[in-house]
Structures are given as structure tokens and as C-alpha cells.
N, C-alpha and C positions, 0 to 999 in steps of 0.2 A: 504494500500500500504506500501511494507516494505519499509525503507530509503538507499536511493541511496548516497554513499561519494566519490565524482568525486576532484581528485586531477588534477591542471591544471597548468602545468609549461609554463610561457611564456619566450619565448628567447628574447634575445637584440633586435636581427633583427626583433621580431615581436613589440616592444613594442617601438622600436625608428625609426625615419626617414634617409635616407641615410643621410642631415645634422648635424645629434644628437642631434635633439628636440624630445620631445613622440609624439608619434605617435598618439595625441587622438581622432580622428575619427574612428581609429583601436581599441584602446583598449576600447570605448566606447561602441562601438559594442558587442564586448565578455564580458563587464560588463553588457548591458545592458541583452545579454544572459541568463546570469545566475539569474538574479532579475526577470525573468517570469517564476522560478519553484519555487514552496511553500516550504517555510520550514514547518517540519523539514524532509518532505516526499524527498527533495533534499537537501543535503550538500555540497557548494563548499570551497575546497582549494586555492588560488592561489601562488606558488611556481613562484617568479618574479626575474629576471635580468634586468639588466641596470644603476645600480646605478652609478658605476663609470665612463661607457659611459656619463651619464647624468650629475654628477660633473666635468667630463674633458670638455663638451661642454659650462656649464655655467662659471667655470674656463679659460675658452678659453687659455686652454693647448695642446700641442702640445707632441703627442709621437716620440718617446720611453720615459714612466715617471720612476721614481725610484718607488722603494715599497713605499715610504713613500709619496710621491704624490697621487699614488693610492688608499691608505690610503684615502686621504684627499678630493679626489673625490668620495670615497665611502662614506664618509660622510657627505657631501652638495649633492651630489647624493640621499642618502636616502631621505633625508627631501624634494626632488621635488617631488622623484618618490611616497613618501606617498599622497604628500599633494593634484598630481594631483589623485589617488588613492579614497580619499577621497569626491574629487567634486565633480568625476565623479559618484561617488555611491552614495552619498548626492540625487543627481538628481531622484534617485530611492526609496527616504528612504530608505537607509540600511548604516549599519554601519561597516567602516571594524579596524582591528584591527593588528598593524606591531609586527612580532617575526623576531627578529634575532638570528640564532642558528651558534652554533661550531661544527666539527665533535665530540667533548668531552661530547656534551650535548646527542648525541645518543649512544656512546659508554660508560658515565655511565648510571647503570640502573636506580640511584635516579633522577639526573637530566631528565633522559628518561620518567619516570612516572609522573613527573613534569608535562613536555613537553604535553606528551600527555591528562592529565589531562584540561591543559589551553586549549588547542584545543578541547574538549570535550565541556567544559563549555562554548567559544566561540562561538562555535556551536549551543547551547542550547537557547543564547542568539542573535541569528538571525544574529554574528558580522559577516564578510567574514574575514577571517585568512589571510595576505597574510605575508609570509616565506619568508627570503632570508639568504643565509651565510651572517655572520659579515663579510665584509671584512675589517672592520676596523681594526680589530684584526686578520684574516683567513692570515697572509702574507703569508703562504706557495700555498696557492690560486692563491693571487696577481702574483707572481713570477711565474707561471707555474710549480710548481716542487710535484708532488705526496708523499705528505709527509702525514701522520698519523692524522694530528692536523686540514685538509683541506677534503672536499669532492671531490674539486679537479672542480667540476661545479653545476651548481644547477641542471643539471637532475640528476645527481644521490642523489640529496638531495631530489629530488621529488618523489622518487621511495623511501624512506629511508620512506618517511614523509608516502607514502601511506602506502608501507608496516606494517607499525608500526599500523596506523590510521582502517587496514581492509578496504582499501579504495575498492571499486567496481570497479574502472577506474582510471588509469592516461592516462591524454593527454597530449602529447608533442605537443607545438603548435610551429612551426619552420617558416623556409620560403621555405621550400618547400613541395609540397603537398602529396608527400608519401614518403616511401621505394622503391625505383626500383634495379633493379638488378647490376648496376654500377649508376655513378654520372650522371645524367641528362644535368647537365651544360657543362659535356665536350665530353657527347656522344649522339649523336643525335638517336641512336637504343635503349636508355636504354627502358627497361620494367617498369612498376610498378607491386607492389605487393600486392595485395591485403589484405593476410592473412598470418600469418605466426601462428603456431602449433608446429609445433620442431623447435628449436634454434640449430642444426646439420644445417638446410637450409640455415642459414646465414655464412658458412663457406666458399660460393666461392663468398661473396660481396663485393665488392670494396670500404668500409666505413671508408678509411682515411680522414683527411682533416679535416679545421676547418669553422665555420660563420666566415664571415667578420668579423662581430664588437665583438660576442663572444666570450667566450674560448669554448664551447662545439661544436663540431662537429658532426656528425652524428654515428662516432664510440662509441663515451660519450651516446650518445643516446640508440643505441644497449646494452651498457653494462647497461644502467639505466631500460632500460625493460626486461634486464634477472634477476637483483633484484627484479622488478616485478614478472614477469612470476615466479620464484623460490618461491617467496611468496604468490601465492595466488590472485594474482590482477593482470586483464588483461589490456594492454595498447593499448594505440593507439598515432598513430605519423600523422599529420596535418598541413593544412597549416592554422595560424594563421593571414595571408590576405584573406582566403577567409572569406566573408559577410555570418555569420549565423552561423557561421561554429560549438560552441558550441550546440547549437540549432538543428541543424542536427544530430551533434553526440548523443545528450543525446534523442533526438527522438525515435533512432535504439537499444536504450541498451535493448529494451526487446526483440528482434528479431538476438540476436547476431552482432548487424552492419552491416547484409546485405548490406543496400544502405550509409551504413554511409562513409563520406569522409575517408580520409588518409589510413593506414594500420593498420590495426588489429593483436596483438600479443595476443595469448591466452594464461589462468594463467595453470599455476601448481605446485600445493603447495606440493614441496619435503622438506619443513624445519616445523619443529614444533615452538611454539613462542623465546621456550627459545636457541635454536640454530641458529634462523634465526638473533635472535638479537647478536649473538659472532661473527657468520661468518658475515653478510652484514652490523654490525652497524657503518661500514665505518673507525670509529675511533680505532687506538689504543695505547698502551704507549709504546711498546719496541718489538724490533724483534730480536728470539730464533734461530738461524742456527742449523740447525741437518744433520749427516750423514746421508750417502743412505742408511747401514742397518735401519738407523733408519727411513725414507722417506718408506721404504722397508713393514715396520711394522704398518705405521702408514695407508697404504693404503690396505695393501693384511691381514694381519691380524687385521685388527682391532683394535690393540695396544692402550694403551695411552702410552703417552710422557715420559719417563724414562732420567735421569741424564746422564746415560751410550751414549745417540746419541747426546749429544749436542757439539757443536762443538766452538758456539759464541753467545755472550750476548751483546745486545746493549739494551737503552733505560732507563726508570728510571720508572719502574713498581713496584706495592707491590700485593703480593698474593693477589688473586681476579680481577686482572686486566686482561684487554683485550689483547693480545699478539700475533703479526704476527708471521708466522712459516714458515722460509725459507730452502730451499733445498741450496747444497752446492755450486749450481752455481748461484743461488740468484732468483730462482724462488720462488713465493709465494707458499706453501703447504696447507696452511690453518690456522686457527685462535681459537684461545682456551683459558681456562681461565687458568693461572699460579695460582698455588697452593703454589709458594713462589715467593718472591723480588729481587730484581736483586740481591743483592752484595749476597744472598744465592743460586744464581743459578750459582755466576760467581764462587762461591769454590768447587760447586759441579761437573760443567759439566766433562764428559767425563769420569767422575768415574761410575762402578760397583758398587753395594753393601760392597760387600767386601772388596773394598778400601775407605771405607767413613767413618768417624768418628762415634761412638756409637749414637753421638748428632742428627746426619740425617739419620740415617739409614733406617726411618719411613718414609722417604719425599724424597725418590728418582725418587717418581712419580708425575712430574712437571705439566703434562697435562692430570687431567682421560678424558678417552675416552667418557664420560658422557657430559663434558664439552667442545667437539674439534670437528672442524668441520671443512672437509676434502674436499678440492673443487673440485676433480675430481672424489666424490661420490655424488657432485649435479650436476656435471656435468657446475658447474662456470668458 
């Protein structure tokens, strides 16, 4: 039997009680799940939230907190949520082991190969991984503000971890039990949805809004299983109350999920490894503003990134870095690796050839097309 690498993000709402104690009769259950398939014939990830839920309830704090509260919940937070983490798999013999990661640790590739390396060997050694942002350190997270240095929620760090990992499966275990076609809570005709195959299908969905206690909402969701789907790894979205619920899923993996709960998104791997890891490794150090001709080039011809379209320089990058690529009204374009440093792109941009000193005249071309990855040709 080849080996199955099932990544399993659980949300706040699955893993804590409306009071904000854990939930452990819930998470018991999907631990105990996972400890009745043999290793190494089955792999489990666990990509876990709650921390800070969990340090604000033992702090018996009261929101709205500052970042640096949140901080401080997040780290009497970790040490519950390992330790109740820990009991409950004790119970099983097995042994699990806490990573906490930065968006910086997937966007460089040393720390990346790291990363996936210890997951490898954890593996090997029967530990259960379970993953969560640093929020100790993540404050662009804390704050809600989509900044470079933050994955912004753990599903997309769960989709980041499978992708990376060749995972078979990620399951989004939420609180509610699928995809429907609008919100269930506020419409009593909503559908569910069984399957989804093209990601065009989820254009007329009504997927704003956030969990109660979480930050991720069901849109965070959507966009973490098209980093999926774009990689290669098919997901599924679940409810994480229902009894069995891993058990069931991991039942149906050889029959494509026929009878398996929640919704079913199937993979398709439009990025190669080493593109997948520019455009989707979440992280990066500086954002490139380019004009439309150059937007222009970079999508219908094919182009790389030239000195000539750039228009603004932020960030504090050095050649070889990861680099957002924005359009001039502040749309994201795509992401590539800079070929030079910020203070050599800020004397460059918006020059030709021809007006650039003899010194650069070889380094006009900031982003080869080798190394850029254009989101409206994966259709991101």
C-alpha cells in the first residue's frame, strides 16, 4: 500500500467550547481517529488554532486586547493547547511533536528545506507534527492586517504545509459541515455542495464572513484550497463536530469521497515545485509596482520584469528574494525572484537601457520570466 499524507487543519470553533475551554471530547475523537491507521502506510499532519483563544480564557481577559496581549495569550495558549495535545495522544501511544512557523520560514528556501526535512523525519519516527503560526512573533496576524511576514490564518498555512509536504489530502475541519451555495446560517434554501472540479464554480458564492472565535472565515478557506487545488493536493472542507468524521473521510480516499462527508475540491497541479514555491510561499520581503505597459508584457507576452516598467520600490529585499508584483492600482500581478536589492532597483527603475549607467547595463532585467509567476496564468 503506497503512503497516504493527510494534512488536517482544525479551526478555533472546532477545537474550543463556546466558553473557551478545549473542547476534549471533540478533539479526542479526531485524535483518536487518526491512531487507528498504521504508520507509515498513513501520515497525519495537524495544522491547529486556538492558542490565543485559549490564553485569553485562562488569562481571563476580556476583548478588544492590544497586539501585545495577544502576544501573551498566544503564548500561555501554546503551552495548554500542546500539553492537552499531548494527553490526549499519550492515551494512544503516540507521540506528537509542536512546530511553530513564520510566513519567512516558507518563503526562504533554506529554512523551507529545513522545515520540510523535520516533518519528514517526524514522520518517520511515528511523532504526529502538529503546526501553528508563531503568533508570538506573527503580529501582522494578531492585528488582522495582510502583511508579507503573516499567513494571515492557519488555513492557508495548511494548504502551504500540504502543498510543500505532497500531501494527498487536506481537510479543513470547521463548524460547519460543507460548502453550500450561500451561508446556511442566514438562509434557510442554501444548497450544499458536494464537489467542486473548476474553481470558475465558486464565482457566484457568497463566502464573506468570518468564525466567531476565529480569524479565518470561509473565504480564507476557498482561497487555502485553491493553493491546494493549484498544487496538486485535493481538499476537503468538514465538519469537525461530526463523530468519526476523520474516519469516514480517510475510509473514501480510494473511491474518490463518494460517500465521504463535507465537500470535495479536486487537485490540479498547474505549478511545477520550483514556481509553486515563488508564487504561493505566502511570504515575501518587498513589493515592485510596475506600469500597464509593463502588466501588459508580463501577461500577453510573456516578458520578464525589465527596469524600464517599474514604477515603485518598497521593502528591504536583496537579489534572490521573494518579491510581490503590483499593478498600478495596487493589484497583486504576481511574484518572482529579484535579480537585485532594493537600493539597486530604486536607481534603476523606470530607466531604459540606454539611460542606465555602463555599471547596470547587464541587470536591467529584474525578474527573468524563469523565475515569475503570473497569477492570472494559474488562474489565482
Amino acid at each position: 500500500m503506497s503512503t497516504k499524507t493527510i494534512v488536517i487543519k482544525l479551526g478555533t470553533a472546532v477545537l474550543t467550547e463556546s466558553n473557551g475551554k478545549i473542547a476534549v471530547e471533540r478533539l479526542q475523537n479526531i485524535l483518536d481517529n487518526i491512531c487507528i491507521y498504521p504508520m507509515p502506510e498513513y501520515r497525519f499532519i495537524i495544522v491547529s488554532s486556538g492558542a490565543v483563544g485559549l490564553g485569553r480564557y485562562q488569562l481571563k481577559l476580556t476583548p478588544p486586547l492590544s497586539i501585545e496581549q495577544k502576544q501573551v495569550c498566544a503564548s500561555v495558549g501554546q503551552s495548554l493547547l500542546m500539553n492537552t495535545y499531548e494527553g490526549l495522544l499519550k492515551n494512544r501511544k503516540r507521540n506528537c511533536g509542536q512546530i511553530l512557523v513564520t510566513a519567512d520560514d516558507l518563503s526562504d528556501r533554506k529554512k523551507y528545506l529545513s522545515l520540510r526535512n523535520t516533518l519528514e523525519n517526524m514522520l518517520k519516527l511515528n511523532v504526529v507534527p502538529v503546526i501553528n503560526e508563531n503568533d508570538v512573533l506573527a503580529t501582522e496576524e494578531l492585528s488582522h492586517l495582510k502583511e508579507s511576514k503573516s499567513f494571515g490564518d492557519n488555513d492557508m498555512l495548511s494548504a502551504l504545509v500540504a502543498s510543500k509536504l505532497d500531501a494527498d489530502l487536506l481537510v479543513l475541519l470547521t463548524d460547519v459541515d460543507a460548502l453550500y451555495n450561500k451561508n446556511p446560517k442566514l438562509f434557510k434554501d442554501a444548497k450544499k455542495i458536494k464537489r467542486i472540479e473548476n474553481f470558475d464554480d465558486l464565482l457566484k458564492i457568497e463566502s464573506q464572513g468570518h468564525s466567531e472565535n476565529g480569524r479565518g472565515g470561509m473565504s480564507s478557506k476557498l482561497k487555502a484550497l485553491k493553493v491546494a487545488h493549484l498544487s496538486g493536493v485535493s481538499g476537503l472542507i468538514a465538519s469537525g463536530f461530526e463523530k468519526d468524521v476523520i474516519k469516514k473521510i480517510v475510509s473514501n480516499l480510494a473511491d474518490q469521497h463518494e460517500d465521504s462527508p463535507g465537500t470535495l475540491f479536486l487537485s490540479h497541479a498547474a505549478l511545477n515545485k520550483k514556481k509553486l514555491w515563488i508564487g504561493l510561499s505566502s511570504g515575501h520581503r518587498g513589493v515592485i509596482t510596475i506600469n500597464e505597459g509593463a502588466v501588459s508584457a508580463l501577461i500577453h507576452k510573456k516578458a520578464s520584469l525589465l527596469s524600464v516598467g517599474v514604477t515603485d520600490v518598497s521593502g528591504d529585499f536583496q537579489a534572490g528574494d521573494i518579491v510581490q508584483i503590483n499593478s498600478s492600482s495596487g493589484e497583486e500581478v504576481g511574484r518572482g525572484i529579484s535579480n537585485l536589492q532594493t537600493s539597486e532597483l530604486i536607481k534603476m527603475k523606470g530607466l531604459a537601457v540606454s539611460e542606465l549607467p555602463n555599471s547596470h547595463k547587464k541587470s536591467t532585467e529584474v525578474i527573468h520570466r524563469d523565475n515569475l509567476v503570473i497569477f492570472k496564468e494559474i488562474g489565482y
